[in-house]
Structures are given as C-alpha cells and as structure tokens.
DRENPA-593534 format. One line per field, with one value per residue: residue number from 1; x, y, z of N, C-alpha, C in turn. Coordinates in nm, 3 decimals, padded with zeros to 5 digits. Example, Ala and Ser with C-alpha at 12.3 -4.5 7.8 and 13.67 -1.06 7.14 Angstrom:
BEGIN
num = 1	2
npx = 01.319	01.285
npy = -00.569	-00.225
npz = 00.780	00.708
capx = 01.230	01.367
capy = -00.450	-00.106
capz = 00.780	00.714
cpx = 01.320	01.290
cpy = -00.330	00.003
cpz = 00.780	00.787
END
This chain:
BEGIN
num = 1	2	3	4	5	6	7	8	9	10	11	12	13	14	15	16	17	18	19	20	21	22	23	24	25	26	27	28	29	30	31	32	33	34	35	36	37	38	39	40	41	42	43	44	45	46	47	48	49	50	51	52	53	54	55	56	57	58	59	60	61	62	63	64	65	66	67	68	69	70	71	72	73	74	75	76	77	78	79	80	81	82	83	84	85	86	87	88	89	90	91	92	93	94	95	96	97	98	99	100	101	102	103	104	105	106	107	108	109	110	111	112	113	114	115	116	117	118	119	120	121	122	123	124	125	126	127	128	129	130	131	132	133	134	135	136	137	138	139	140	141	142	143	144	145	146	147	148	149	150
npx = 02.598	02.390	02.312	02.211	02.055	02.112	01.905	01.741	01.786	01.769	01.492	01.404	01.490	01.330	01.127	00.879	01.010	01.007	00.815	00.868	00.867	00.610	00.413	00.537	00.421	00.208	00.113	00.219	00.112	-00.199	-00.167	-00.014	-00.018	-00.370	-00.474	-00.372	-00.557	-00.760	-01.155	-01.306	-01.559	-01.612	-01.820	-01.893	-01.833	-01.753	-01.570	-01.367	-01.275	-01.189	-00.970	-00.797	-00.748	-00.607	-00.405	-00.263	-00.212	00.035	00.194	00.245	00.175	-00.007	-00.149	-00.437	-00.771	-00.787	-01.007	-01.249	-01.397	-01.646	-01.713	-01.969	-01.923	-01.816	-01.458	-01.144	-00.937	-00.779	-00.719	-00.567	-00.580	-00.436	-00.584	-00.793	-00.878	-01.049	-01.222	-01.330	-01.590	-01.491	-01.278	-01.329	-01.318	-01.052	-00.991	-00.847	-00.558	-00.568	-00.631	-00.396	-00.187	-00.261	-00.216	00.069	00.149	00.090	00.248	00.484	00.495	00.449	00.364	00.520	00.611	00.829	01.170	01.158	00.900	00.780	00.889	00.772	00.494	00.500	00.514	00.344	00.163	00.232	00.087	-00.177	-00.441	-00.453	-00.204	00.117	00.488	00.674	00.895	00.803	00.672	00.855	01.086	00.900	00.814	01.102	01.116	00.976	01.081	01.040	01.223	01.308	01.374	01.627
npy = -02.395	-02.130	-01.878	-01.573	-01.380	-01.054	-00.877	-01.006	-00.925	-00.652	-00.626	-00.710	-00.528	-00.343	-00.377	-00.300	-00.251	-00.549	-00.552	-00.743	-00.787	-00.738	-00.933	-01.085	-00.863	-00.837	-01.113	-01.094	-00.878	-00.999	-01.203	-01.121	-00.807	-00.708	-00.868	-00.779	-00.527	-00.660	-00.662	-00.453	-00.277	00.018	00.302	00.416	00.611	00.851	00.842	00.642	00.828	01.065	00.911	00.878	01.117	01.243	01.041	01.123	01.409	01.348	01.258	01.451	01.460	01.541	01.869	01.916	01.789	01.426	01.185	00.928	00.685	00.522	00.195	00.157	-00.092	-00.384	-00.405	-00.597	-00.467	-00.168	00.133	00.412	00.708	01.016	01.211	01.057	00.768	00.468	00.241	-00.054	-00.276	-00.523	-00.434	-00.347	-00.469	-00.437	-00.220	00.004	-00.071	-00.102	00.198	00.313	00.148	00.299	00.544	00.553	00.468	00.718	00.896	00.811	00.903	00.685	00.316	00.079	-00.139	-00.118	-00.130	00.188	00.219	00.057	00.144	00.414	00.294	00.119	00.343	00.480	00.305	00.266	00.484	00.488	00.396	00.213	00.043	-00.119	-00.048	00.195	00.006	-00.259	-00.334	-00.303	-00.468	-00.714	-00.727	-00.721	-00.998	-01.134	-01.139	-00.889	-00.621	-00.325	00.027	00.206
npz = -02.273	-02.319	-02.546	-02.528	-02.820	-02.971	-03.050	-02.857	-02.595	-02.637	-02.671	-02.392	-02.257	-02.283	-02.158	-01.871	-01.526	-01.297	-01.053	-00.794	-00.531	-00.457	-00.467	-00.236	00.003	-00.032	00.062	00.349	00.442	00.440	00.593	00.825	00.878	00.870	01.030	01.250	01.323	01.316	01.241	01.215	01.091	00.906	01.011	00.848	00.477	00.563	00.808	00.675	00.502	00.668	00.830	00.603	00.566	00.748	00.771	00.561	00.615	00.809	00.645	00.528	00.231	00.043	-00.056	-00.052	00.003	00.073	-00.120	-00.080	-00.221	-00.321	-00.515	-00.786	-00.930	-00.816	-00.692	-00.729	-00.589	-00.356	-00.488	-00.591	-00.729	-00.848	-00.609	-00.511	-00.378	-00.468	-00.263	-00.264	-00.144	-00.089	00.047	00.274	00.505	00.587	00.614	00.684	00.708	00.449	00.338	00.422	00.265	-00.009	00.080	00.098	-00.151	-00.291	-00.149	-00.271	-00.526	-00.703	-00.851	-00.744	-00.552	-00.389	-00.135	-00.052	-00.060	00.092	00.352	00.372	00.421	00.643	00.794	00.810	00.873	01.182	01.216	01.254	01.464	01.778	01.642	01.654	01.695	01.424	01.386	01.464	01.256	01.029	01.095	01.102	00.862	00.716	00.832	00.651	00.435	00.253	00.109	00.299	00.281	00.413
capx = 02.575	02.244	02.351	02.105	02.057	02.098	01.750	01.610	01.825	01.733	01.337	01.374	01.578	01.236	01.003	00.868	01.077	00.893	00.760	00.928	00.797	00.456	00.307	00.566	00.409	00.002	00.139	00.232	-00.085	-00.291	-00.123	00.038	-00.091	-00.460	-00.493	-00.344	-00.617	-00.914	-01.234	-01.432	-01.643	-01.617	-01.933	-01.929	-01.752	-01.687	-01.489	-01.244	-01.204	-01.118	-00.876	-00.707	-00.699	-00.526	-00.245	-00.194	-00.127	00.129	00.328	00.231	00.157	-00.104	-00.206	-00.578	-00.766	-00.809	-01.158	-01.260	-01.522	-01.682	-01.772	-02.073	-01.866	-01.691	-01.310	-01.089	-00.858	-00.795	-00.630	-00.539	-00.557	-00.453	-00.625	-00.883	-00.873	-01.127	-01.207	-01.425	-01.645	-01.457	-01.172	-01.367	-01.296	-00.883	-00.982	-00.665	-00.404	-00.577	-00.626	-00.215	-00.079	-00.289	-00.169	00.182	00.172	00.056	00.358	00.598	00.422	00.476	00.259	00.591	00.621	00.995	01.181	01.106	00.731	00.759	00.948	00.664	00.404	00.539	00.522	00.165	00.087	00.229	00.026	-00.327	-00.492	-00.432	-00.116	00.278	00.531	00.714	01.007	00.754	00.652	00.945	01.113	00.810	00.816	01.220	01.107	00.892	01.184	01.050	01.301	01.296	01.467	01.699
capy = -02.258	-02.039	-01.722	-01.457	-01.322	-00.911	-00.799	-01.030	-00.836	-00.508	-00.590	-00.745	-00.433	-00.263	-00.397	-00.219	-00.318	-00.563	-00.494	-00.855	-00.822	-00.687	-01.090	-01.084	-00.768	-00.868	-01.201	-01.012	-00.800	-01.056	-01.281	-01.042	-00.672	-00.665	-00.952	-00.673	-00.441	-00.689	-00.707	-00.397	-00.257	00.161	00.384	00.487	00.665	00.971	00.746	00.650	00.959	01.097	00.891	00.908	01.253	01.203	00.996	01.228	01.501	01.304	01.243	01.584	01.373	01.646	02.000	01.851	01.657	01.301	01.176	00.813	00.665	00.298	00.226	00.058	-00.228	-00.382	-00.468	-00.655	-00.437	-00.064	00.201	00.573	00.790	01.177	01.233	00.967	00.614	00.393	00.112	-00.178	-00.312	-00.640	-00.433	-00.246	-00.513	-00.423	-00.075	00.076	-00.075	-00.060	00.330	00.292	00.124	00.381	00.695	00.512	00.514	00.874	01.005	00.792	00.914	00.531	00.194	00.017	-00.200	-00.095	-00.060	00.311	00.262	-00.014	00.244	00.495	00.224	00.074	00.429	00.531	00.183	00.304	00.612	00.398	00.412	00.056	00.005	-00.142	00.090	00.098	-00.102	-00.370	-00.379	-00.294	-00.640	-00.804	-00.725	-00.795	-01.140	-01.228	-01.118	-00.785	-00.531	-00.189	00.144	00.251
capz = -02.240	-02.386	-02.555	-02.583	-02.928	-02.880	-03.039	-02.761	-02.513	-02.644	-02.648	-02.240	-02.183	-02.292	-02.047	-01.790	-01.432	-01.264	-00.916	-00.776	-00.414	-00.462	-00.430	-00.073	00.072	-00.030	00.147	00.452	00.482	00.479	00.714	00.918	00.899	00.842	01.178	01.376	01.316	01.309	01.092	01.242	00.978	00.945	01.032	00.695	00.401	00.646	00.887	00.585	00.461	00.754	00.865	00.476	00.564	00.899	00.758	00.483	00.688	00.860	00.578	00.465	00.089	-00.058	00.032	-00.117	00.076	00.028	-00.133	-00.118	-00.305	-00.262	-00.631	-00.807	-00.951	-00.714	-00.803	-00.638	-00.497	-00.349	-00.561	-00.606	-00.843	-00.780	-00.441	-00.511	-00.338	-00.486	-00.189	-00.309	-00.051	-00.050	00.112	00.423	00.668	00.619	00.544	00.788	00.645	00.271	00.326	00.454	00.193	-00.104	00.117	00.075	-00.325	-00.287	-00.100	-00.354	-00.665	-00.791	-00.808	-00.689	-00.378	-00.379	-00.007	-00.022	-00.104	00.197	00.476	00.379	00.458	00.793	00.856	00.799	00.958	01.293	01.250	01.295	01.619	01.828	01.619	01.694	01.644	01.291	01.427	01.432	01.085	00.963	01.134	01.056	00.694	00.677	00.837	00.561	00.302	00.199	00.130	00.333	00.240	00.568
cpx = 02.481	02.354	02.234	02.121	02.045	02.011	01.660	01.657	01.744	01.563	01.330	01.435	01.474	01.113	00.987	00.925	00.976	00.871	00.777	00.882	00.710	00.344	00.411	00.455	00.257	-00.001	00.120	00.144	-00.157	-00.261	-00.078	-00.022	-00.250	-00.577	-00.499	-00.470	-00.771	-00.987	-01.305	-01.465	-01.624	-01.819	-02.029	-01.858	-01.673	-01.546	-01.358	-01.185	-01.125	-00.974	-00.720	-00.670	-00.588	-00.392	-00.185	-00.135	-00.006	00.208	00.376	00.231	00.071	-00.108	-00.390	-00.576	-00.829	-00.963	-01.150	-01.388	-01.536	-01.763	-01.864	-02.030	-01.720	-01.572	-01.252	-00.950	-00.859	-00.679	-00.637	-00.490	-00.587	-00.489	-00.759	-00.922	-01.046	-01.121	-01.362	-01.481	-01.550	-01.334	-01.199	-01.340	-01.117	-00.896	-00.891	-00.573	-00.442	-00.515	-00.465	-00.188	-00.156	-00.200	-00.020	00.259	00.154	00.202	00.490	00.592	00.467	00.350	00.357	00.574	00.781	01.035	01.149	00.955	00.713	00.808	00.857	00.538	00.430	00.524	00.417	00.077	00.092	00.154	-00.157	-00.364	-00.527	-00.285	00.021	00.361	00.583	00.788	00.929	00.729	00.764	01.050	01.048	00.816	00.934	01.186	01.080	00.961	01.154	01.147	01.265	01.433	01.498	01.639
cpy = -02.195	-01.954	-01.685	-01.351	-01.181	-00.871	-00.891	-00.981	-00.712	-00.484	-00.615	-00.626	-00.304	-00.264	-00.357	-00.321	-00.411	-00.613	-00.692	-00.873	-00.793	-00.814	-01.072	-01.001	-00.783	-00.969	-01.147	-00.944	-00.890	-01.159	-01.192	-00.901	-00.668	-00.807	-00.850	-00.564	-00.502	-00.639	-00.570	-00.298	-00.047	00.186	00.388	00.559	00.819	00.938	00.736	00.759	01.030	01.052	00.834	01.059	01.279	01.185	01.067	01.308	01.476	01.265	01.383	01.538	01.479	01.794	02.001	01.790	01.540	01.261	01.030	00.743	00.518	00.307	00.145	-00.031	-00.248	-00.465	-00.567	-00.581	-00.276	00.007	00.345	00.664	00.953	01.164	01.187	00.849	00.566	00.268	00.012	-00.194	-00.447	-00.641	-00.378	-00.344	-00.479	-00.273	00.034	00.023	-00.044	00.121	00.377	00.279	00.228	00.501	00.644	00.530	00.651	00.935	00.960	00.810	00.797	00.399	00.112	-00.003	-00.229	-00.091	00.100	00.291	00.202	00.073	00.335	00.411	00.218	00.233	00.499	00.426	00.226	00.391	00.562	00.383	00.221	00.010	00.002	-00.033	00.102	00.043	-00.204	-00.399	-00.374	-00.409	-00.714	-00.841	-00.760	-00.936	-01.211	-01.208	-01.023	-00.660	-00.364	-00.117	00.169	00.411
cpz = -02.343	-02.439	-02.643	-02.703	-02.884	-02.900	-02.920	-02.610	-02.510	-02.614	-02.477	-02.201	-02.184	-02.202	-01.929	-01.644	-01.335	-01.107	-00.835	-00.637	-00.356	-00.377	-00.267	00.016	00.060	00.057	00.303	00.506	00.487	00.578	00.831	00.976	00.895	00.953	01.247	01.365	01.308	01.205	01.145	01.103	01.000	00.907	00.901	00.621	00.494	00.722	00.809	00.550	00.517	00.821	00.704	00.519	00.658	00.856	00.631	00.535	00.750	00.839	00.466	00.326	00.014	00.030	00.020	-00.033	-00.017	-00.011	-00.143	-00.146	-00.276	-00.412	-00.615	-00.806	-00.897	-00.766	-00.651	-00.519	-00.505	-00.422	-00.532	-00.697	-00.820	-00.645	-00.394	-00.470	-00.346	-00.410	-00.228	-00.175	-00.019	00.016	00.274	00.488	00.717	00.592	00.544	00.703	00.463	00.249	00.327	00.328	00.020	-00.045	00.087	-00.074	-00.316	-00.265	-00.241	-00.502	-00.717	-00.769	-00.767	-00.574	-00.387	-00.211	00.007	00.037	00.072	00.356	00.518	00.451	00.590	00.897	00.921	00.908	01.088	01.358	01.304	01.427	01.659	01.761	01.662	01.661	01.505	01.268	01.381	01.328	01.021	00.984	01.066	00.887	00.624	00.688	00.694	00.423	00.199	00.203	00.189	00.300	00.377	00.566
END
C-alpha cells in the first residue's frame, strides 16, 4: 500500500480542477456535431456575427452584442473573451457549432466543459437553423460518456 505524504496532498489539493471531459466533448464535435451541420463556408464575418448574436439572445447571455473577429495569426482553436469570440480560419467550416459552444462558455461565465456548460450547449445547438432537437444531442452526448446537468 502507497501512502501519500500530506505536503504532497496539500500541494494536489492546490491545483486547479481539471476539466476531465473536455478531450470527450472535442471528440464528439468532431465526430458527431460538426457532420450534422456540414462544411458550408459563411458569406462573411457579418453572417457569424449575426448568428452569435441570435443565439445570445436566446439564452439572453449579454445585453452587448456579440463581436467576432477572424485574427491575423491563426490559432488553433475558437475562444471568448468578454463579448469577443476570436474564430481562426481553420474553424469556419464548423463555424455553427464553434460560435455554439463559445456562446455556451459565455452564458456559464467558465472555460469548463462541466454538465452545466454541456446542457447550455445542446441547447444553443438546437437553436441553429437545420438542427435536431436538444433531446438529440443531449442522448448523443450521454452516448459518448459526456456528462449532462438535468
């Protein structure tokens, strides 16, 4: 039997909690969610914006509207900061569910992929024009052994 010395308790008891089904739920989007919505390419930065603005309203997440920017250097993935979603070019072909799952952190002021963060998502997802309802994701996403908030 191990036994854990207590200063190496007390320092693991210091580390920030760590987001355990984040790699499930990127899994899931790319196999599952970001099929359903196909590769089509938006108009242009208006297009996004707009429909960030859309699903904001619908979770009522800001009284601001949403701004989204396509930077110089492109990263690898989409983020949000305040009422800012920075989308890389290497995310516009999933741009719906990207724009989803940023407006999702938004409403839960967190960067967690907790069941809350995930209930909010499935939620926004339904809100997308051509999309299942959020029964379906919300199955779908239990399938694949992500936890949802009831």
């Amino acid at each position: 039997m191990t036994i854990i010395k207590p200063h190496i308790l007390a320092a693991l008891a210091r580390l920030r909690p760590i987001d355990w089904q984040k790699a499930r739920l990127y899994r899931w989007e790319r196999n599952i969610v970001w099929p359903i919505f196909g590769s089509d390419v938006p108009r242009g930065m208006d297009e996004i914006t707009n429909l960030a603005n859309l699903l904001a309203k619908a979770v009522r997440a800001t009284r601001n509207p949403i701004v989204v920017i396509n930077p110089e250097s492109p990263g690898p993935r989409a983020l949000i900061f305040k009422n800012t979603i920075t989308l890389p070019a290497v995310v516009w072909l999933g741009y719906k569910p990207a724009i989803a799952h940023e407006i999702a952190h938004l409403v839960r002021h967190s960067t967690s992929h907790n069941g809350k963060f995930v209930k909010v998502y499935c939620y926004l997802l339904s809100h997308l024009p051509g999309a299942p309802t959020r029964h379906f994701f919300v199955r779908s996403a239990m399938r694949h052994g992500i936890r949802v908030a009831r």
